[in-house]
C-alpha positions as CSV (number, residue, x, y, z in Angstrom):
1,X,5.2,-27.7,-29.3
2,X,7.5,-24.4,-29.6
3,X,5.4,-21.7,-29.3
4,X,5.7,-17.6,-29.6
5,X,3.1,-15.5,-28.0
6,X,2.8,-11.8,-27.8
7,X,0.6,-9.6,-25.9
8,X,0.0,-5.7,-27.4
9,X,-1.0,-4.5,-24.1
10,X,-2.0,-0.7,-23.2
11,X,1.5,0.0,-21.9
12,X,4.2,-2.5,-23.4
13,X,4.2,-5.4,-26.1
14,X,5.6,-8.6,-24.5
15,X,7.1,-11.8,-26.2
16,X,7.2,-15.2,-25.0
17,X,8.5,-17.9,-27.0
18,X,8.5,-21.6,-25.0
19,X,8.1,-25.3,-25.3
20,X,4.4,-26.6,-24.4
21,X,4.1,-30.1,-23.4
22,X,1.8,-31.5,-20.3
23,X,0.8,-28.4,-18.8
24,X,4.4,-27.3,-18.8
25,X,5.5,-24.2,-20.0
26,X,9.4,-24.2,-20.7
27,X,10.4,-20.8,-21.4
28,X,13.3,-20.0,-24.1
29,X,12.7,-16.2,-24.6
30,X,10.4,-13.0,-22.6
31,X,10.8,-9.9,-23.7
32,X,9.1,-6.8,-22.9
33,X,8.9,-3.5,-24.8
34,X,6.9,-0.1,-23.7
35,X,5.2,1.0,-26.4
36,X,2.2,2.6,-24.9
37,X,-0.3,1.4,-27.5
38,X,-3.0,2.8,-25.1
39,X,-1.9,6.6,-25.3
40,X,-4.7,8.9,-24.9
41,X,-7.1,5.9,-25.0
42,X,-8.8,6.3,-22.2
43,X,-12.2,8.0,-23.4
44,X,-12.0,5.6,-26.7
45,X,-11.3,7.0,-30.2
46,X,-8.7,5.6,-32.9
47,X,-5.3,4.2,-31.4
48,X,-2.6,6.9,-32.0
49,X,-0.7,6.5,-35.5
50,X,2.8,6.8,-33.2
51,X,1.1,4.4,-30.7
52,X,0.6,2.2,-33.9
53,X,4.1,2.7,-35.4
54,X,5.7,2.0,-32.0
55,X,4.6,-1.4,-31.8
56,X,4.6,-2.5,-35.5
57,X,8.3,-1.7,-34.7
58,X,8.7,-3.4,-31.9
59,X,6.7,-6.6,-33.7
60,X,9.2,-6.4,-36.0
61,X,11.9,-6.7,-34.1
62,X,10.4,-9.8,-32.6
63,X,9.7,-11.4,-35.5
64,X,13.2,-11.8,-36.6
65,X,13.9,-13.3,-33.2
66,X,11.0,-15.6,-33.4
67,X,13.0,-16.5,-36.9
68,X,15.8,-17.5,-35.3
69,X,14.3,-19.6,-32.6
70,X,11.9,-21.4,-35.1
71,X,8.6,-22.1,-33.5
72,X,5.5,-24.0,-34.4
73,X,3.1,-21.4,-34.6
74,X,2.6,-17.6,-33.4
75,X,0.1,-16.0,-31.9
76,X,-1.2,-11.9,-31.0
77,X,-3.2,-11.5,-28.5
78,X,-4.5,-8.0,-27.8
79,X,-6.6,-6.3,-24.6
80,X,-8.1,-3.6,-23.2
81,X,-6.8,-0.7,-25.4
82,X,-7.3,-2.5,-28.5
83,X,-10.9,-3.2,-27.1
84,X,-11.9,-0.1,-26.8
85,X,-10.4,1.4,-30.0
86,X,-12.6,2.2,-32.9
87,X,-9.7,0.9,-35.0
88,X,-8.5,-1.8,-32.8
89,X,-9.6,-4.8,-34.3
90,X,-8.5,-3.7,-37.9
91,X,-5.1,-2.8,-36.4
92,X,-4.8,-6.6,-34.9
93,X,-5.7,-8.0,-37.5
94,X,-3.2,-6.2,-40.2
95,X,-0.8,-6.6,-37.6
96,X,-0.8,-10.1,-37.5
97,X,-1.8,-11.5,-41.2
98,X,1.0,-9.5,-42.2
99,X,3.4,-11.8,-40.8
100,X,1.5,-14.9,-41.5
101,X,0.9,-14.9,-37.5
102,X,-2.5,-16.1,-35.8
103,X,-4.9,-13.4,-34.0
104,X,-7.2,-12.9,-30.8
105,X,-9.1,-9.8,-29.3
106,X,-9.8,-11.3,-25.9
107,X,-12.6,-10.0,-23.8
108,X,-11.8,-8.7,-20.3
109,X,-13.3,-12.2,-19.1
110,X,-11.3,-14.1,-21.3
111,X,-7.7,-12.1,-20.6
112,X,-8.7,-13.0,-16.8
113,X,-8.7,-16.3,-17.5
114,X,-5.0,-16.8,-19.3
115,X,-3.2,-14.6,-16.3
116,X,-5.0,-17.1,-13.8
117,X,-4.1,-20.0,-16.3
118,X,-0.8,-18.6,-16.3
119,X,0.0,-17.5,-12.7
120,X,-1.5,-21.1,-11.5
121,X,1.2,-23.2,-13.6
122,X,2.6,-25.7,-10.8
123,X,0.1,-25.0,-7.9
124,X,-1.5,-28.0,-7.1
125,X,-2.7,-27.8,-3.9
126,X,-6.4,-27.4,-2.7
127,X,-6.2,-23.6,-1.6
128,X,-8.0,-21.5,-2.9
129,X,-6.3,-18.7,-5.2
130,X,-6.6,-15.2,-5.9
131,X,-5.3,-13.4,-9.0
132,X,-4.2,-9.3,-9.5
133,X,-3.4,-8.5,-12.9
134,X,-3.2,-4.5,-12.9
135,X,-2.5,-3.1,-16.5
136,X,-2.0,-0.1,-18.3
137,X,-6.0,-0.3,-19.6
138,X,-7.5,-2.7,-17.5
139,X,-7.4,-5.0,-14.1
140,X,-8.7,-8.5,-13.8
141,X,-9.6,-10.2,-10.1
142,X,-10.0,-13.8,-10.4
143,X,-10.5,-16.3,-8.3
144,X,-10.3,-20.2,-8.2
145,X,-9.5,-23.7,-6.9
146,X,-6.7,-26.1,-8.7
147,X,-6.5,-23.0,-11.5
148,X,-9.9,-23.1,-12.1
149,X,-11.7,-20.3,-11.9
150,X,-14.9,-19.3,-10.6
151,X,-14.7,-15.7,-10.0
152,X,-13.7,-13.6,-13.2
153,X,-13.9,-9.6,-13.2
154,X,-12.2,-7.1,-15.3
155,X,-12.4,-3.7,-14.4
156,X,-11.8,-0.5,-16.7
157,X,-9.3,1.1,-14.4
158,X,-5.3,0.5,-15.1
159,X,-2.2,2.5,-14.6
160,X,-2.4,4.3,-18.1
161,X,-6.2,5.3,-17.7
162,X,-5.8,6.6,-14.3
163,X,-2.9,8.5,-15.0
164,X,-4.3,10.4,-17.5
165,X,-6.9,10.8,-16.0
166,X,-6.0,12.0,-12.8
167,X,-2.2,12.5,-12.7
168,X,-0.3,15.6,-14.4
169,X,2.0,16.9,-11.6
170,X,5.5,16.2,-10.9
171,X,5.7,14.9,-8.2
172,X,2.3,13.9,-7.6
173,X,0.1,16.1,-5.8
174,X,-1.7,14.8,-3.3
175,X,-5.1,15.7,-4.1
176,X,-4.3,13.8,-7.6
177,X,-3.3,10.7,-5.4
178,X,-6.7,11.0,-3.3
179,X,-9.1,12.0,-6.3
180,X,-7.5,8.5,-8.0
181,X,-8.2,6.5,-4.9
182,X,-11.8,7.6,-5.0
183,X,-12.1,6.8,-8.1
184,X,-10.6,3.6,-7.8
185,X,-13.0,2.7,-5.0
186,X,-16.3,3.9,-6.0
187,X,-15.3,1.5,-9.2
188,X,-14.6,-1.7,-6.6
189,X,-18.2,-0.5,-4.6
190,X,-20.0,-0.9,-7.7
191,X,-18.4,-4.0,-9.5
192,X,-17.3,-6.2,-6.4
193,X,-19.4,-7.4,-3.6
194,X,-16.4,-8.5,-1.5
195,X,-18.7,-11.6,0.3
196,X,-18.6,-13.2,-3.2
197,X,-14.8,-13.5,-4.1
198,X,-12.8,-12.7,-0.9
199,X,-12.2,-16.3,0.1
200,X,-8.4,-16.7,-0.9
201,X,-6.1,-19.2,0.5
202,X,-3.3,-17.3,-1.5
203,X,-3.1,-14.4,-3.6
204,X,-1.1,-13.4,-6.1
205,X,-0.5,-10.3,-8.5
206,X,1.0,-10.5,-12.0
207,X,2.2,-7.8,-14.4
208,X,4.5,-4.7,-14.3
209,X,3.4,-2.9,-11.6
210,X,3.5,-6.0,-9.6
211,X,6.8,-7.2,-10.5
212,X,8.5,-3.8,-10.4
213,X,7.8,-2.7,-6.6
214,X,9.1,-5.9,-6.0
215,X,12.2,-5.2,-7.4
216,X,12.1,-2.2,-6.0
217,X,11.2,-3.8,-2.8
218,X,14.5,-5.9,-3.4
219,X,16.6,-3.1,-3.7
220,X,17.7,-4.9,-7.1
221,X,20.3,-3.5,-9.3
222,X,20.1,-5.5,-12.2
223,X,16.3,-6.8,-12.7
224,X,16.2,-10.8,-11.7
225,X,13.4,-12.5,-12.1
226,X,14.6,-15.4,-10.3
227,X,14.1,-13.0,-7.1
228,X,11.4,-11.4,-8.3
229,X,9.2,-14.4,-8.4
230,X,7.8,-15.7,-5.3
231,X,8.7,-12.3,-3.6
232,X,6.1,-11.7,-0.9
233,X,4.8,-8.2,-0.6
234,X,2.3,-7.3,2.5
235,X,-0.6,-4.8,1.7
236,X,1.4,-2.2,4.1
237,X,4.7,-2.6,2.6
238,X,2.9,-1.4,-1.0
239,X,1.5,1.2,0.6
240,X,5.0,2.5,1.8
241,X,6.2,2.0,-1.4
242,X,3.4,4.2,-3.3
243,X,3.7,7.0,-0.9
244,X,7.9,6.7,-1.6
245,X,7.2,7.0,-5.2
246,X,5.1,9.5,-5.3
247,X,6.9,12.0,-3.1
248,X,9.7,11.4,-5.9
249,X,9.6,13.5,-9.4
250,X,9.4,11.5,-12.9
251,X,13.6,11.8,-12.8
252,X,13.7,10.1,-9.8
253,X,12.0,7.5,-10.1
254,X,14.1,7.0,-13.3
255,X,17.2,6.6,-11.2
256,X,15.2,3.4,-9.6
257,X,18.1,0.8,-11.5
258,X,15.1,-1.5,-12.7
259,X,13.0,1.2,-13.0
260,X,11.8,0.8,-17.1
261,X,11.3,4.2,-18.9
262,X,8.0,3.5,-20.0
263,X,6.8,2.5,-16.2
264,X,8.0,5.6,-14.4
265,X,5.4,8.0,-15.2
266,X,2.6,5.8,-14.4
267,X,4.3,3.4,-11.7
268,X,2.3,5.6,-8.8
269,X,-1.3,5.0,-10.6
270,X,-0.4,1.3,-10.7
271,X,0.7,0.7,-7.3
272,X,-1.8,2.9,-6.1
273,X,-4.8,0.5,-7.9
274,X,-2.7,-2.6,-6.9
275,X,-2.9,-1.3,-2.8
276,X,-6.3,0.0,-3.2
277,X,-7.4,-3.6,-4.7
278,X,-5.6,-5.1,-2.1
279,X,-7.1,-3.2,0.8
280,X,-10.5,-3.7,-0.4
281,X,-10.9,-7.0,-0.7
282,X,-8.6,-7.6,3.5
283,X,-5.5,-9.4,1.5
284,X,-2.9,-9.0,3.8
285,X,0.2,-10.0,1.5
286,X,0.6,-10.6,-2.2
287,X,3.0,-13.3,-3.5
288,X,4.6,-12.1,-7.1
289,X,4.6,-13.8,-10.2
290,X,6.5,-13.7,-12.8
291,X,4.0,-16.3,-15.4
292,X,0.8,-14.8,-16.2
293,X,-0.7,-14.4,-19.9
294,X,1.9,-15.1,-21.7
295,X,2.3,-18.4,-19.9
296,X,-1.3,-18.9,-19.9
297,X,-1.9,-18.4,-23.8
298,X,0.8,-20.7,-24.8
299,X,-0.9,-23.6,-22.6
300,X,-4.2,-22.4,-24.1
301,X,-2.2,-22.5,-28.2
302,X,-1.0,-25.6,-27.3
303,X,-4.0,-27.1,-26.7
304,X,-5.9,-25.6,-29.5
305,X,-8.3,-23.2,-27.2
306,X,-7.5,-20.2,-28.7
């Protein structure tokens, strides 16, 4: 089955378009776009009319390469910004019928699910596995055996939030950087009980922050997700790399050759919940992955679960 998912997340819209068949997801197109759809969301309210007219734009654009690569069916999937919008639902659902494309609002609960579907794709060993999926509205821990999950929590704290929240000099001050990180923790104190969920044979983090400190990490010049995947990060070597970026002004950090336009100003606030997360709960390393819930929601399309 040829599938095209997209994902109107709080900081970028994402395409996948792949073949589904056995549990395999053969990818033929990813695409990611920052359109910030969460701008100014963090206290609730409507989504912004240029938040809105970004990514109709950037759906656009999609659809005409959907088009071209023909595909059985196509699906929107929206998060933690369009969650907490008054007008969130409304937009998703004009967004999609539109186009003649299918729809879904997932709950925290359920987005945690499709990045651990997603990041799990080929692991079939006994381990137990731990999932990080820091976003621009939201963060989801999960936890699991053979990609099934038994731990599932999605937290109201992502890069986007926190950063406007807490973060409004350039560089970073660091009282910003250490207000954040109390924040951050005082959220993990009430929502995780680390005895419950801290039992991981492997973890791994998904998502932009993730994916672009390890390109950093890489010293990449051209982004390759070949080399991105798999990379190995420890817990110490993110916190070296949040401390670098945040020493560095927004036109710095925009001199980072993968460094994505759209990622730069809140690339500190994401790295700083990822090494906060990580700390927390004793992980000592995080593998990357480049599959998360995109791949997931095509394996869940595929088999008629959503």
């Amino acid at each position: 089955m040829r599938l095209a998912v997209i994902d109107t997340g709080t900081n970028s819209t994402r395409l996948l378009v792949a073949e589904v068949k056995d549990g395999q997801v053969s990818e033929l197109k990813r695409l990611t776009t920052v359109t910030r759809l969460g701008e100014k969301m963090d206290s609730g309210g409507h989504l912004l009319p240029a938040a809105r007219e970004r990514v109709d734009e950037c759906i656009n654009n999609y659809a005409g390469q959907i088009e071209k690569l023909g595909v059985d069916r196509v699906i929107i999937l929206a998060t933690s910004s369009v969650r907490a919008a008054i007008d969130g639902e409304e937009f998703l659902r004009k967004l999609a019928i539109s186009r003649g494309f299918d729809w879904k609002l997932l709950s925290g609960e359920e987005e945690a699910c499709l990045a651990y579907a997603g990041a799990t794709i080929g692991i079939g060993h006994d381990d137990r596995v731990m999932l990080f999926d820091v976003g621009g509205g939201s963060t989801e821990i999960v936890s699991g055996i053979n990609a099934e999950a038994d731990f599932i929590r999605s937290l109201d704290i992502g890069c986007v939030r926190l950063t406007e929240r807490f973060i409004h000099s350039d560089p970073v001050d660091s009282k910003e950087l250490e207000d954040s990180a109390g924040f951050i923790e005082s959220v993990l104190k009430r929502e995780l009980d680390p005895g419950s969920w801290n039992k991981s044979g492997k973890t791994i983090a998904v998502a932009g922050t993730a994916t672009s400190l390890a390109a950093i990490d890489l010293g990449l010049t051209i982004y390759d997700r070949d080399r991105v995947h798999g990379h190995v990060l420890s817990t110490g070597r993110i916190g070296e790399l949040l401390h670098r970026l945040a020493a560095m002004t927004l036109a710095e950090k925009l001199e980072i050759p993968t460094m994505e336009k759209g990622r730069a100003d809140v690339i500190v606030a994401g790295a700083l919940i990822l090494e906060r997360l990580a700390s927390y709960s004793g992980v000592k390393e995080l593998q990357i992955s480049e599959r998360d819930i995109l791949d997931g929601a095509a394996l869940a399309a595929e088999s008629g679960t959503i």
